[in-house]
C-alpha positions as CSV (number, residue, x, y, z in Angstrom):
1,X,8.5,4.3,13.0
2,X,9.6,0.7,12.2
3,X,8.5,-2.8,12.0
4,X,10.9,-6.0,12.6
5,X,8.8,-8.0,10.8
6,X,10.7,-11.0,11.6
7,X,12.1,-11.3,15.3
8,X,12.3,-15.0,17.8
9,X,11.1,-12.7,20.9
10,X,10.3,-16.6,22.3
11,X,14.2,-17.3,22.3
12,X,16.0,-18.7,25.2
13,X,19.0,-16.0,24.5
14,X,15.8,-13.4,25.7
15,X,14.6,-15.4,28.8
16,X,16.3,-13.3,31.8
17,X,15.9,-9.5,29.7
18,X,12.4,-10.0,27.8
19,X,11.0,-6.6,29.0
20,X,14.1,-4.7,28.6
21,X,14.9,-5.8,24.8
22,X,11.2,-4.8,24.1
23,X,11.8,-1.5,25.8
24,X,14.7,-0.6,23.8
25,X,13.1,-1.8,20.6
26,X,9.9,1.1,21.3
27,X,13.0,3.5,22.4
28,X,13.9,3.2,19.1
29,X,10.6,4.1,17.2
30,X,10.6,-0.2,16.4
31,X,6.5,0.2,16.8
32,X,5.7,-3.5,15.8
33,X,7.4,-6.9,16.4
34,X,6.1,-10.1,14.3
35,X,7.2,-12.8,16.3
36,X,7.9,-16.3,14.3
37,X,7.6,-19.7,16.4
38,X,8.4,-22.8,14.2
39,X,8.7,-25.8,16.6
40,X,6.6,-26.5,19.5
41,X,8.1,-24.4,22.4
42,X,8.2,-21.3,20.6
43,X,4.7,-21.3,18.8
44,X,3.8,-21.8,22.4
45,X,5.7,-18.3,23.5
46,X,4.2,-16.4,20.3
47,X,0.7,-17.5,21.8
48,X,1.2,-16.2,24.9
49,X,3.5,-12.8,23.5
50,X,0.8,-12.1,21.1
51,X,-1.8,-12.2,24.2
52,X,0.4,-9.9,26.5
53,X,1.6,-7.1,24.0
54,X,-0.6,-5.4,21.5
55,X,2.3,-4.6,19.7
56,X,3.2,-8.0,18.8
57,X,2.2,-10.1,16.2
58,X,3.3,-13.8,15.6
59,X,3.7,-16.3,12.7
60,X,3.6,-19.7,13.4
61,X,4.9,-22.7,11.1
62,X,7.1,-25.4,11.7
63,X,11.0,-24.9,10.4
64,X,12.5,-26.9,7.5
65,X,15.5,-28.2,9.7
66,X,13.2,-29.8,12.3
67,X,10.8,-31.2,9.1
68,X,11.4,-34.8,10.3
69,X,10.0,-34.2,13.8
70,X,7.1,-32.5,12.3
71,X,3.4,-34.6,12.4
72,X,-0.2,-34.1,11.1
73,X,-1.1,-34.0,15.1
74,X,1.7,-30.7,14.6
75,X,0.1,-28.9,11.4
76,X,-3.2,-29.6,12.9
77,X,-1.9,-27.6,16.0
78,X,-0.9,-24.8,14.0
79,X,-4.2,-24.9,11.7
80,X,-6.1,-24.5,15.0
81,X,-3.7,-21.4,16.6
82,X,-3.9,-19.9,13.7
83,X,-6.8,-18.9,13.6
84,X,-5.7,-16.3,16.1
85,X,-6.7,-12.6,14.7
86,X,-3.0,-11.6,15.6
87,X,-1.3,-14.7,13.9
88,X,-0.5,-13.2,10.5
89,X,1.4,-15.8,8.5
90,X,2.2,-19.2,8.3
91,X,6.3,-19.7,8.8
92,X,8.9,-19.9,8.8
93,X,8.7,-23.0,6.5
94,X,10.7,-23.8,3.3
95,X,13.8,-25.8,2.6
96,X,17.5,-25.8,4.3
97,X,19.4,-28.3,2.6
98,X,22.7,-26.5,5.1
99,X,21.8,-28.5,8.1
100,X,21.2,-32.7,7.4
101,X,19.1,-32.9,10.1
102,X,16.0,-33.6,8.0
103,X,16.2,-35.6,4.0
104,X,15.5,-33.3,1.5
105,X,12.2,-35.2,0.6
106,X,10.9,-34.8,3.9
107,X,11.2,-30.7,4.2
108,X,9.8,-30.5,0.7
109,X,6.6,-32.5,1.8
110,X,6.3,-30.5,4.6
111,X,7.2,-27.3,2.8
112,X,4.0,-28.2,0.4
113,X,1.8,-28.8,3.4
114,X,2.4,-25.5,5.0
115,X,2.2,-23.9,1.3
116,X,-1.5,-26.2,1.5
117,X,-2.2,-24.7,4.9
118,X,-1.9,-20.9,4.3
119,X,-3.6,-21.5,1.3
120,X,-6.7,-22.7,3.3
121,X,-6.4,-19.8,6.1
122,X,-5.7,-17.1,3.5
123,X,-2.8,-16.1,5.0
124,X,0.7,-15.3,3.9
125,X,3.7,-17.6,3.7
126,X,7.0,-16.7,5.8
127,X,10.0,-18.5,3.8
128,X,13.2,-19.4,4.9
129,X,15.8,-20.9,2.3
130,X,19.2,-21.9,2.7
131,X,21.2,-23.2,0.4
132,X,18.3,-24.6,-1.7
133,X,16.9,-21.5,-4.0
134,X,16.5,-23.7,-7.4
135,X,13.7,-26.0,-5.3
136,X,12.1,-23.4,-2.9
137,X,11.6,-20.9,-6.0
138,X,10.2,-24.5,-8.2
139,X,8.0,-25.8,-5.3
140,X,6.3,-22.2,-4.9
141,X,5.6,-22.4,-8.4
142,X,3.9,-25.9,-8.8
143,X,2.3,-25.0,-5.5
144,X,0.6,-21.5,-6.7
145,X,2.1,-20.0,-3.7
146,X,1.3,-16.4,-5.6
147,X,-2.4,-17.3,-4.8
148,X,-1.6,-16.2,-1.2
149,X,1.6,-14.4,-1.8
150,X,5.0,-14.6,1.0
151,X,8.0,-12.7,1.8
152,X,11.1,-14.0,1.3
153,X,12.9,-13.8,4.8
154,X,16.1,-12.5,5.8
155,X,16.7,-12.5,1.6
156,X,20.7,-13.4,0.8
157,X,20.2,-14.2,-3.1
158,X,20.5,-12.8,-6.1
159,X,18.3,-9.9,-7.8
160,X,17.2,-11.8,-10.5
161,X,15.3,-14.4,-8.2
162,X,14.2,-11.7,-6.2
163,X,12.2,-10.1,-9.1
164,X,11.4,-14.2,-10.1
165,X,10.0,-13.8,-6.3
166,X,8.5,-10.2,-6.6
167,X,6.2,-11.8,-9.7
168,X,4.9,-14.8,-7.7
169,X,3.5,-12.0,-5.3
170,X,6.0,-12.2,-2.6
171,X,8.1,-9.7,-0.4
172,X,11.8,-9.5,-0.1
173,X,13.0,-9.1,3.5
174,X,16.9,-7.6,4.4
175,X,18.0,-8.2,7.9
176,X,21.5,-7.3,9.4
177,X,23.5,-9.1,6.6
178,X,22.8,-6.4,4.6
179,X,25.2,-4.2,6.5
180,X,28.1,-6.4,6.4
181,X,30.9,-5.2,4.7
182,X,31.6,-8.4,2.4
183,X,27.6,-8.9,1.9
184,X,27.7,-7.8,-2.0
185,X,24.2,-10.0,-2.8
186,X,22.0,-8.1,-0.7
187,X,23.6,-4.9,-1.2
188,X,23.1,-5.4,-5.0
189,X,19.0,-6.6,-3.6
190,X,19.0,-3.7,-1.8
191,X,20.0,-1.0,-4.2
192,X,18.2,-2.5,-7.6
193,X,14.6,-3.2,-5.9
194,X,12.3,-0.8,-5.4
195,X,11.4,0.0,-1.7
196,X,7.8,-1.4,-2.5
197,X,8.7,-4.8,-2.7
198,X,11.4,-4.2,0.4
199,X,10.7,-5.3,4.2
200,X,13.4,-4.7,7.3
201,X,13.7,-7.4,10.0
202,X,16.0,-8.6,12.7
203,X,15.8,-12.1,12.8
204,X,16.9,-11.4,16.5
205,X,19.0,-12.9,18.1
206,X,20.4,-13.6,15.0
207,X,22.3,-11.8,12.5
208,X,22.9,-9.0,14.4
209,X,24.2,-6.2,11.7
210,X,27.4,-4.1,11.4
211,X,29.3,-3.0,14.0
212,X,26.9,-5.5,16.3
213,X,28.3,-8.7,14.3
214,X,28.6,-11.6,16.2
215,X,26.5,-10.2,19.5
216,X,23.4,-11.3,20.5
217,X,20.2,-9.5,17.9
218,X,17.2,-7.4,19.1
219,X,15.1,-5.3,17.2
220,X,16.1,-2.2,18.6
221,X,18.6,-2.4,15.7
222,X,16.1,-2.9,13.1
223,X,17.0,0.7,12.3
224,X,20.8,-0.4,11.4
225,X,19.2,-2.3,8.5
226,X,16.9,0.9,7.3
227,X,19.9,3.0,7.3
228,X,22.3,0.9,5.5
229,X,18.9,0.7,2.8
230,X,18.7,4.1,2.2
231,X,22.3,5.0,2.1
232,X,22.5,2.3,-0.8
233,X,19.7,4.3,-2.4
234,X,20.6,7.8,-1.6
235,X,17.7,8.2,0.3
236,X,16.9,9.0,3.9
237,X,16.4,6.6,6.2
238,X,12.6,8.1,7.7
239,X,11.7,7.7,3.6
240,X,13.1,3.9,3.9
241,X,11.1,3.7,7.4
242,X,7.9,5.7,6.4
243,X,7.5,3.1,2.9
244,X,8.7,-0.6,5.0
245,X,6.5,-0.2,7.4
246,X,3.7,0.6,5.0
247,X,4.1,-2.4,3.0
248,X,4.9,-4.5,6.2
249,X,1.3,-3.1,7.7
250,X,-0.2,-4.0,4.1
251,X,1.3,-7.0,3.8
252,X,0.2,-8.6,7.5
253,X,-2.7,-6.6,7.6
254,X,-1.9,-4.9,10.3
255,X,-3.9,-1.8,11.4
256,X,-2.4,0.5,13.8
């Protein structure tokens, strides 16, 4: 069995085939789904995912791109929801300095705040970082993000920040990158830390891994990123299954 820990269910690209993408994905032994909103409309489509699939699981934050459009009317939104017993992080929040939607000062106010937040609910911290690893690693470290602990989604840096992340209590997550050919970061991630401190997502509709590259993501090919994992280690892929989605249960606290 498998858990896409990280999957945008609430995506327009899944409005006219919802049901059929989520039967594929439990065709394929993909027993859990943790669904991430991060702006208005889709924290509204967790909500109601969450409600209709028992299955599902959501995160809720507000992303780093969209950080200017983001209020305290917004983070008290998500404060409230949260308190969901199937909302199991706060995320995806951090920085993206790729996209200049949104000054840097702004998403690293907001990147505190939502560090603030799932510091008050207990609950763990989704990341998403792109192009700016020196201040996402710094801010988690003035912040005492360890007190609550994270994962590191969708992971594309090196392995020596990955074991700076591991110590500050947080997960490190491969999606479908990992089984691109010219990917040699999280290959190296992949093969030099230990399955305990590895997740598998999707990221769907994203990212959709080798020899998908370029469609459209679900997490019926969550499995793609197991495999390539284990054949990196030289280990099967039910080993690389069995242990991710027993430290993705752990880490969510999901019972099933």
């Amino acid at each position: 069995m498998f858990i896409d820990t990280h999957v945008h269910l609430n995506a327009d690209q899944y409005e006219e085939d919802l049901q059929e993408v989520i039967d594929r994905a439990l065709e394929a032994k993909v027993e859990t789904m943790v669904v991430v909103g991060f702006d208005r409309k889709t924290i509204e489509k967790t909500m109601q995912l969450v409600e209709q699939y028992d299955f599902v699981y959501g995160v809720i934050g507000w992303h780093p791109v969209d950080a200017i459009d983001c209020t305290q009317e917004e983070l008290n939104w998500i404060e409230e929801l949260a308190a969901h017993p199937k909302i199991v992080g706060i995320g995806e929040t951090g920085l993206d300095y790729y996209w200049d939607k949104s000054p840097k000062d702004v998403q690293q106010a907001l990147f505190r705040k939502q560090i603030h937040l799932a510091q008050k609910l207990n609950l763990p911290i989704i990341i998403h970082n792109r192009d700016a690893t020196k201040d996402v690693v710094q801010i988690l470290r003035e912040e005492n993000a360890a007190s609550v602990g994270g994962v590191m989604h969708c992971y594309s840096g090196s392995v020596e920040t990955a074991r700076e992340c591991i110590a500050m209590n947080f997960m490190i997550s491969l999606g479908g990158p990992v089984t691109f050919k010219n990917a040699r970061m999280p290959k190296e991630v992949a093969t030099e830390i230990s399955l305990e401190h590895l997740m598998i997502e999707t990221d769907a509709p994203y990212l959709a891994p080798h020899p998908y590259r370029g469609k459209r993501n679900e997490p019926a090919l969550v499995p793609l990123v197991a495999e390539e994992i284990a054949r990196l280690k030289g280990l099967n892929v039910e080993d690389v299954a069995q242990v991710t989605t027993a430290n993705a249960k752990k880490f969510f606290g999901i019972d099933i």
